[in-house]
TISE-154387 format. One record per atom (N, C-alpha, C): residue number from 1; residue in one letter; atom name; x, y, z. Coordinates in nm, 4 decimals, padded with zeros to 6 digits, always signed. Atoms other than C-alpha are relative to their C-alpha. Example, Ala and Ser with C-alpha at 12.3 -4.5 7.8 and 13.67 -1.06 7.14 Angstrom:
2
[1, a, N, [+00.0890, -00.1190, +00.0000]]
[1, a, CA, [+01.2300, -00.4500, +00.7800]]
[1, a, C, [+00.0900, +00.1200, +00.0000]]
[2, s, N, [-00.0820, -00.1190, -00.0060]]
[2, s, CA, [+01.3670, -00.1060, +00.7140]]
[2, s, C, [-00.0770, +00.1090, +00.0730]]
end
This chain:
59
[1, x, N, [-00.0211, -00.1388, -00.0430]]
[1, x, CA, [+06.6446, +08.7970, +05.5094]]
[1, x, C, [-00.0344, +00.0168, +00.1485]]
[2, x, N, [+00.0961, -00.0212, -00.1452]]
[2, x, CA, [+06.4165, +08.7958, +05.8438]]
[2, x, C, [+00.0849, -00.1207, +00.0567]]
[3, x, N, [-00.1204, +00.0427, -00.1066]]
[3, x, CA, [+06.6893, +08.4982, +05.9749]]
[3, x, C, [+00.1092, +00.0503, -00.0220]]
[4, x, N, [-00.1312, -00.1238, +00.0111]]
[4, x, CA, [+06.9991, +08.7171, +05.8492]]
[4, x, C, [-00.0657, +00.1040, +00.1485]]
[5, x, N, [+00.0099, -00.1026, -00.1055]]
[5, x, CA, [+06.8361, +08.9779, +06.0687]]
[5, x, C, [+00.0522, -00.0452, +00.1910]]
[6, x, N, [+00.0439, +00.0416, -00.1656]]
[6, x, CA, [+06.7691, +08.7768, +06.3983]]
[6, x, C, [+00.1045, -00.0530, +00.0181]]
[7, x, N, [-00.0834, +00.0211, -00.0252]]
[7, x, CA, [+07.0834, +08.6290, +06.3828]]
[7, x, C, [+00.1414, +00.1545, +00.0558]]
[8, x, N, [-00.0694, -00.0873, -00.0635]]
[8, x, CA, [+07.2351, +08.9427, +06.3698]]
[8, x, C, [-00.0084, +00.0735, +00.1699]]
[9, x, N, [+00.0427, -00.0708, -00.1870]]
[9, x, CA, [+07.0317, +09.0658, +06.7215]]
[9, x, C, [+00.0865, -00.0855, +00.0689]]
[10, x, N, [-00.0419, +00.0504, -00.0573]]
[10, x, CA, [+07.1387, +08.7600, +06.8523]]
[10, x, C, [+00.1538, +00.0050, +00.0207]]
[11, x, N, [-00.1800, +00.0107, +00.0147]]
[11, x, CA, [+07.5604, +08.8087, +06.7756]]
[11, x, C, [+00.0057, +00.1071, +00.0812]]
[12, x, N, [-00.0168, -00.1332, -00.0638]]
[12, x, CA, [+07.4753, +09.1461, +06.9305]]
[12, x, C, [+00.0097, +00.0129, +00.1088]]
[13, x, N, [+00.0257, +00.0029, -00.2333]]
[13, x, CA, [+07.3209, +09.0755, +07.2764]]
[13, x, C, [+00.1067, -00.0930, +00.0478]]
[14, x, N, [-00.0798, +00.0382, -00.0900]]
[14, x, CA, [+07.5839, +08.8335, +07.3067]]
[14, x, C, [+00.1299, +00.0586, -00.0016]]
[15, x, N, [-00.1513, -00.0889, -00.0524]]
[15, x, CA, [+07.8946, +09.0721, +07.2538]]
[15, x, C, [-00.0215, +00.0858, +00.0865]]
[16, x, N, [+00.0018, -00.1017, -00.1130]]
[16, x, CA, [+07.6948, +09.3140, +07.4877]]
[16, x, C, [+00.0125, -00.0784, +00.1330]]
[17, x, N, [+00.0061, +00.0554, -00.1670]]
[17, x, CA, [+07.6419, +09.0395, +07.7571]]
[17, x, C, [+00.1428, -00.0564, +00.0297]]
[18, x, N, [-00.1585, +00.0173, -00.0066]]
[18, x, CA, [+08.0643, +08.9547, +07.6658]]
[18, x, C, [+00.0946, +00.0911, +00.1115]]
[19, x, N, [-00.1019, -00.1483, -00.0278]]
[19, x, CA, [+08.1481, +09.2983, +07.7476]]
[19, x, C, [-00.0309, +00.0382, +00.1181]]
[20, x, N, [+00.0191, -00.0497, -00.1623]]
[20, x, CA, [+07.9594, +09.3360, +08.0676]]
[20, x, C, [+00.0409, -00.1143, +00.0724]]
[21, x, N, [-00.0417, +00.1140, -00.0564]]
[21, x, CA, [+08.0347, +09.0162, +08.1832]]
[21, x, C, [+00.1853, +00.0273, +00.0363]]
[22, x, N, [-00.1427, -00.0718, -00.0560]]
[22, x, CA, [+08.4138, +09.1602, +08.1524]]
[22, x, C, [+00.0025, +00.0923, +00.0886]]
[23, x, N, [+00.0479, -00.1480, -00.0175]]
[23, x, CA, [+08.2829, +09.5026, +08.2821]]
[23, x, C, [+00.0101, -00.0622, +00.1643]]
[24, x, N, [+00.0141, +00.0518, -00.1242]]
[24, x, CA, [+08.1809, +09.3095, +08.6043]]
[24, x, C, [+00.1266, -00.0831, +00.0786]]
[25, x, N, [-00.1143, +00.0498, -00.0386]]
[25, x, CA, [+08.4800, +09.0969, +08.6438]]
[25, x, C, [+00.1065, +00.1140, +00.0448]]
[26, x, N, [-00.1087, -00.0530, -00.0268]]
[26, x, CA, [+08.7054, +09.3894, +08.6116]]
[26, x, C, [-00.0628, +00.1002, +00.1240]]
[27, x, N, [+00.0789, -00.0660, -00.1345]]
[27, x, CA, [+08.4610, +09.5568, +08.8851]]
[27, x, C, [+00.0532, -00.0539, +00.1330]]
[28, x, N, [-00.0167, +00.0939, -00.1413]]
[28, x, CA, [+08.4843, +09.2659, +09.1350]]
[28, x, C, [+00.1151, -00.0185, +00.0469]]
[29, x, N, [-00.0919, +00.0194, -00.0132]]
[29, x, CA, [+08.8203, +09.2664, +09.1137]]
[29, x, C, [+00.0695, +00.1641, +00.0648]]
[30, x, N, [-00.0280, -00.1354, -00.0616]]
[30, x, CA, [+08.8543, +09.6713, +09.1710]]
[30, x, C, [-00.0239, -00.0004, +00.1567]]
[31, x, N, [+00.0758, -00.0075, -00.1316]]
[31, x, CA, [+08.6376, +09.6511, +09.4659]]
[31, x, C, [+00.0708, -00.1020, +00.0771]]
[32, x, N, [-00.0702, +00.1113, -00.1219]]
[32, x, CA, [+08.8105, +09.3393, +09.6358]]
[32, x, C, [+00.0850, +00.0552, +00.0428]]
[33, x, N, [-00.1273, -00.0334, -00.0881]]
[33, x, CA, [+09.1535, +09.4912, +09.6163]]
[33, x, C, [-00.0427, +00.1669, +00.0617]]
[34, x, N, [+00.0056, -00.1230, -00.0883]]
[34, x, CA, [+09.0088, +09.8249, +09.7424]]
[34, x, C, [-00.0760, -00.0387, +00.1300]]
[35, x, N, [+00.0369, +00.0296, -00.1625]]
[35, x, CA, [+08.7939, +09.6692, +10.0413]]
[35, x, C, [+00.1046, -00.0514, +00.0578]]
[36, x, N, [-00.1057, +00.0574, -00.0585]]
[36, x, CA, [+09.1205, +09.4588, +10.1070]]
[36, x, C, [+00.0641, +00.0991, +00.0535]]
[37, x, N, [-00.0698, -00.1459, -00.0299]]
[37, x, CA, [+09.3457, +09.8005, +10.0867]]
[37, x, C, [-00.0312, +00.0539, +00.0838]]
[38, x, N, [+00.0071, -00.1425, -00.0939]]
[38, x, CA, [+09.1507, +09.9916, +10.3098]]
[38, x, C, [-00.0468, -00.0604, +00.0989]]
[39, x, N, [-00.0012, +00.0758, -00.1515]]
[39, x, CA, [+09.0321, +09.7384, +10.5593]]
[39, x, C, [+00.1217, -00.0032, +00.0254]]
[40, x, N, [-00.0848, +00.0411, -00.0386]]
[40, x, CA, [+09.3996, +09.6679, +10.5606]]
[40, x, C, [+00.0151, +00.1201, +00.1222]]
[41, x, N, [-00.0214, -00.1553, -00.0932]]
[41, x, CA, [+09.4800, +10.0762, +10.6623]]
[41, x, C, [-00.0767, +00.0260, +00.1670]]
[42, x, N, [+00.1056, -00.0266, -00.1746]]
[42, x, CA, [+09.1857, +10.0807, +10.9235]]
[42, x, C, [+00.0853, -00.1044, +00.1133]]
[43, x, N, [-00.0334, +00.0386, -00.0453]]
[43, x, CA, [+09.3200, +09.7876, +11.0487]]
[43, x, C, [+00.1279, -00.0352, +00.0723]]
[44, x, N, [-00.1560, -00.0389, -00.0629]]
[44, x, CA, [+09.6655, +09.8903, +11.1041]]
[44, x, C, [-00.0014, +00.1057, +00.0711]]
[45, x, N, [+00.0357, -00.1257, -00.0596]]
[45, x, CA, [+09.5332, +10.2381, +11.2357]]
[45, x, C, [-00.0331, -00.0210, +00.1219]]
[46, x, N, [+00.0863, +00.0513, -00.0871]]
[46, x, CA, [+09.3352, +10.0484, +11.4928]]
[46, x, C, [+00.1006, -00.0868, +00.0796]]
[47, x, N, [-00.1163, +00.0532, -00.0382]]
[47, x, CA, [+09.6356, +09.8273, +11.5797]]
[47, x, C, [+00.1263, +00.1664, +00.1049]]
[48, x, N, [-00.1505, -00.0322, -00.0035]]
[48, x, CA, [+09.8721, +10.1344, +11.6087]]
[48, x, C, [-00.0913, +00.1368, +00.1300]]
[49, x, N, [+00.0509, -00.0584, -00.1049]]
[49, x, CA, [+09.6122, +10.3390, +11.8209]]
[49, x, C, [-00.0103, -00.0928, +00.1599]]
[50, x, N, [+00.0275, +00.0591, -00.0795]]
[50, x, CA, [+09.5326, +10.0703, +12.0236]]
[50, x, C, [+00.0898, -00.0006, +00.1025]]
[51, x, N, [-00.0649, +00.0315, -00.0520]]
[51, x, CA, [+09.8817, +09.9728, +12.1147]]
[51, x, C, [+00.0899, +00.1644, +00.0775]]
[52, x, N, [-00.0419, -00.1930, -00.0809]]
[52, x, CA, [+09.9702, +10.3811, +12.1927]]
[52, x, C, [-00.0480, -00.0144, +00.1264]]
[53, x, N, [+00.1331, -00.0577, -00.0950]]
[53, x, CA, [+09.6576, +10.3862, +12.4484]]
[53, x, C, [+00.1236, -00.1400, +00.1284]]
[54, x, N, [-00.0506, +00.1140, -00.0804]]
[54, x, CA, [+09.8114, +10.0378, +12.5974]]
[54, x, C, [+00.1398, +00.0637, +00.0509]]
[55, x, N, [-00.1689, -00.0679, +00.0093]]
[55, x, CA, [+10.1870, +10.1612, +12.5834]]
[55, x, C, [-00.0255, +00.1246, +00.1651]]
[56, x, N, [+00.0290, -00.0823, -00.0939]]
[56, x, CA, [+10.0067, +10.4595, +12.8318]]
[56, x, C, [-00.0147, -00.0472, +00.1173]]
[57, x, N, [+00.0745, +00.0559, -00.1636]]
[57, x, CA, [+09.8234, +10.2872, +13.0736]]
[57, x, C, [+00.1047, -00.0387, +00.0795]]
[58, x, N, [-00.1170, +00.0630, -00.0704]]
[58, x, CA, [+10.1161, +10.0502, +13.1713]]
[58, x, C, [+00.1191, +00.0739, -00.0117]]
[59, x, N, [-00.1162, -00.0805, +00.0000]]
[59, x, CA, [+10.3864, +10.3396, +13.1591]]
[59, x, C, [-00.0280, +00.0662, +00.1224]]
end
């Protein structure tokens, strides 16, 4: 009875540490393509200002 039990804790903590272990994956993967995404934007913003300011000077 008392290893029925402990087996059961144990099946437990490991579908909770399954599910965060997904939880985190599908995190790291949110967050990459959104730092990618929006560094991309800044970095086209920063490009498209830059080359305005330049475009001035030498006009």
């Amino acid at each position: 009875m008392i290893q029925e039990k402990k087996e059961e804790i144990i099946k437990k903590k490991n579908r909770n540490k399954r599910g965060f272990n997904q939880l985190d994956r599908h995190l790291y993967n949110l967050f990459d393509f959104l730092i990618i995404r929006v560094g991309f934007i800044f970095f086209d913003t920063f490009i498209n200002i830059l080359s305005a300011k330049l475009e001035i000077i030498f006009n």
